[in-house]
N, C-alpha and C positions, 0 to 999 in steps of 0.2 A: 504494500500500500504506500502510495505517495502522498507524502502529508503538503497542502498547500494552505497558505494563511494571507487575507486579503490585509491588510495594512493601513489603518485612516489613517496620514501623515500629517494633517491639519491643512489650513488654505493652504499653503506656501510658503511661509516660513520654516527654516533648518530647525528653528528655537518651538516650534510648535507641536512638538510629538511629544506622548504623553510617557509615562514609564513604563507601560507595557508594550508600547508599541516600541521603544526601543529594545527591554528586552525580546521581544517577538523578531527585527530585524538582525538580532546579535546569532537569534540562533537559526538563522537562513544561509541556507546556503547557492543558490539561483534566485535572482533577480529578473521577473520578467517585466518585462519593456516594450510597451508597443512606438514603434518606430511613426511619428508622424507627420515626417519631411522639416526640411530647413526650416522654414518659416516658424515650428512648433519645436524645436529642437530644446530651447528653454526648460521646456518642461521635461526633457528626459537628462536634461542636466542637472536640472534641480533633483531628482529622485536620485543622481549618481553622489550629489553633493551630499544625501543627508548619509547616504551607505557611507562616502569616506570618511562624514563626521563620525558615525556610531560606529560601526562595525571595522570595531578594531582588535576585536578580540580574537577572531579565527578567517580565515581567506573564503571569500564568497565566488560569486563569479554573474555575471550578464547572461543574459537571452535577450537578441533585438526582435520581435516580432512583427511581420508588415501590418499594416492597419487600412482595413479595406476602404473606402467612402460608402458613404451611404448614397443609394442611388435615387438621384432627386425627379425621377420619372416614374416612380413607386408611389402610392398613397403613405403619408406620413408613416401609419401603424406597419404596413406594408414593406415600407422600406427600413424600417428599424429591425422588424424582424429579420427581414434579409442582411442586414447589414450583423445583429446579432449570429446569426447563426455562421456568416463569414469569420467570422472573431470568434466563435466557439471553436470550429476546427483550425484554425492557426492553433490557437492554446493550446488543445488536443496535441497537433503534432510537434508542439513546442516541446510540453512537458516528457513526452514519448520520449522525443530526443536527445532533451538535458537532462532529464532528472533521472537519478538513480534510484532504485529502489532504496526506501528508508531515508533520501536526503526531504529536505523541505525545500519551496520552493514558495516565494510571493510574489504578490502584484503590491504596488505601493498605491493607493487611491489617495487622490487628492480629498480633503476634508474627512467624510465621512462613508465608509462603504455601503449604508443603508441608503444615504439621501442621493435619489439623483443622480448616478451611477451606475452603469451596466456590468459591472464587472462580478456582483450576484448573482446575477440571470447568466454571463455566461458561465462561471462556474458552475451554475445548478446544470447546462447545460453538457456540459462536458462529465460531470459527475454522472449524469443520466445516460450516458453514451457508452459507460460502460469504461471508462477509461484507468480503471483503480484506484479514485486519487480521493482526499478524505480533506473538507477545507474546513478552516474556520475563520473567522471574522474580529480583528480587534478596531473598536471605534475609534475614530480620533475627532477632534474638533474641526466644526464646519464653519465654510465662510458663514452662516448665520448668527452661530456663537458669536464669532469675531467682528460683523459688522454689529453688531449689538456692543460688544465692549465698545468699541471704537466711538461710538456714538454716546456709548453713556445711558444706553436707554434699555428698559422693558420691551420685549416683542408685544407682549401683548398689554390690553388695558383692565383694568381690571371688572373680573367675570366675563369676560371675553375673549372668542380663541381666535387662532391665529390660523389665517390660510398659505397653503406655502402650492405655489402654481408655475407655472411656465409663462415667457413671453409671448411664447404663441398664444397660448389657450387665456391672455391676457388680451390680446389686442382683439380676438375675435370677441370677447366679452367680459366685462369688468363686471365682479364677483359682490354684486350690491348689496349682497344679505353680508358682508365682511368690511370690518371695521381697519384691521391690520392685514395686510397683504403679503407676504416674502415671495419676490419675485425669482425663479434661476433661470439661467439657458435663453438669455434673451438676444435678439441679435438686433435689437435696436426699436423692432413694432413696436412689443410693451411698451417700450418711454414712450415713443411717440403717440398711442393711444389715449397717455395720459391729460395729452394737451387739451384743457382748457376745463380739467375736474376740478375742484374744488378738495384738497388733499394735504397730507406736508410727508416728502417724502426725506427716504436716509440710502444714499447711496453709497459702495465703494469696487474699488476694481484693484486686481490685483493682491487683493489684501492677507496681509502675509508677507508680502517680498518688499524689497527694497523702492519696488517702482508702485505702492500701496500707491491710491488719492482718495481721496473722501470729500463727498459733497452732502448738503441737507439744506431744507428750509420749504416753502411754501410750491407748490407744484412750479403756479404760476410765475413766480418768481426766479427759479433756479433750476428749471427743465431744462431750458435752452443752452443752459451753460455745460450742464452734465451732457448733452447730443454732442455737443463741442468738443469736449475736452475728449470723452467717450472714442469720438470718432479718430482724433490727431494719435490719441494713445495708440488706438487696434490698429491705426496705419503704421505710426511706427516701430510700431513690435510684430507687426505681422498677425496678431490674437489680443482676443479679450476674455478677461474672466471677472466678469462680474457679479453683484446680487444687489437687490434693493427690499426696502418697507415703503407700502403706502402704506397711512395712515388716515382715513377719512372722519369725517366728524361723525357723532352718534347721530342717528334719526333722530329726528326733536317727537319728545312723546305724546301718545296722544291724549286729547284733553275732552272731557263732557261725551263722551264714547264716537267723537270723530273721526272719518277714517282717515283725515290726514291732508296736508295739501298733496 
């Protein structure tokens, strides 16, 4: 049996892993890597930087693995699937190939391997395939934690919960029954839908690494700036990673059994 262990390494920052999740990467021995061209290179630098910081105790070793695109001629669900199940058999033949019986073997995930992350589903996937391998899951801290320190703030308000959605399934419809919002995976719609709510949002990008920014205040007032900056950043780095909170006012209650303006 091949023991594999998924890794929350936090947003991006080297200082962001928790002590389990260090010892977890001390006692690994392969590193898988998905390979996802120049432009994203950053990101498999950063998962080699925090192996040289921690994993100093015993000699590990790399797996680069290809990373297929997702095919944008597919229905959303459609193409994720398809794209999922491309990244199940690379892993598959990854693990086949490096890993020995009795070594361990992880994926490093950014933030949190539950939220917003596919590297669950593929592992259930390859597990399901019959391929020997036995994984488990240590959390680390999510950009939502973090943009919450950052800010200073409560996700939520009080006796009320917090909805956590996608840019897409944001811009096609603002979630009106929800007070506090957490935005992920947006590729610019979400904000842009937001023009002209009545909200106060809390943004950041990058958060974790050296090239963190943080913005907040009134929709209205500091949308535009956040599109801005947003857009100069993903050009210059070639990627963005970011999250946000909208925060809307409460419904004003009703009064004398009205149903309301």
């Amino acid at each position: 049996m091949k023991r594999i262990r998924a890794i929350g390494v936090g947003a991006g920052g080297i200082d962001l892993l928790t002590v389990q999740a260090i010892e977890a990467l001390r006692a690994t021995d392969v590193f898988f890597i998905f390979d996802k061209g120049e432009e994203k290179a950053e990101l498999a630098n950063l998962r080699k930087a925090i192996c040289a910081r921690y994993c100093t105790e015993r000699p590990y070793r790399f797996a680069i693995l290809p990373s297929p695109s997702r095919d944008a001629s597919l229905s959303y669900k459609s193409g994720v699937d398809a794209w999922h199940a491309e990244r199940a058999r690379a892993v598959a033949e990854a693990i086949d190939e490096t890993l020995r019986e009795g070594e361990t073997g992880a994926f490093l995930v950014w933030g949190d391997p539950a939220l917003y992350d596919s590297t669950l589903r593929i592992l259930d996937a390859v597990a399901a395939a019959g391929c020997g391998i036995h994984y488990d899951v240590i959390p680390g801290i999510s950009s939502i934690q973090l943009l919450a320190a950052r800010h200073r703030i409560a996700l939520n308000t009080i006796g009320d919960p917090v909805l956590i959605t996608t840019g897409r399934r944001l811009a096609s419809a603002f979630p009106e029954a929800h007070t506090s919002v957490v935005v992920f995976l947006d590729n610019g719609e979400g904000l842009r839908s937001l023009a002209g709510r009545e909200a106060h949002i809390y943004w950041g990008a990058y958060l974790g690494t050296d090239d963190e920014v943080l913005a907040e205040g009134e929709v209205a007032g500091v949308l535009e700036h956040i599109l801005a900056v947003r857009e100069a950043r993903r050009r210059a780095k070639g990627w963005i990673m970011d999250v946000y909170l909208v925060r809307v006012p409460p419904a004003a209650p009703l009064q004398n059994g009205s149903v309301g303006a």
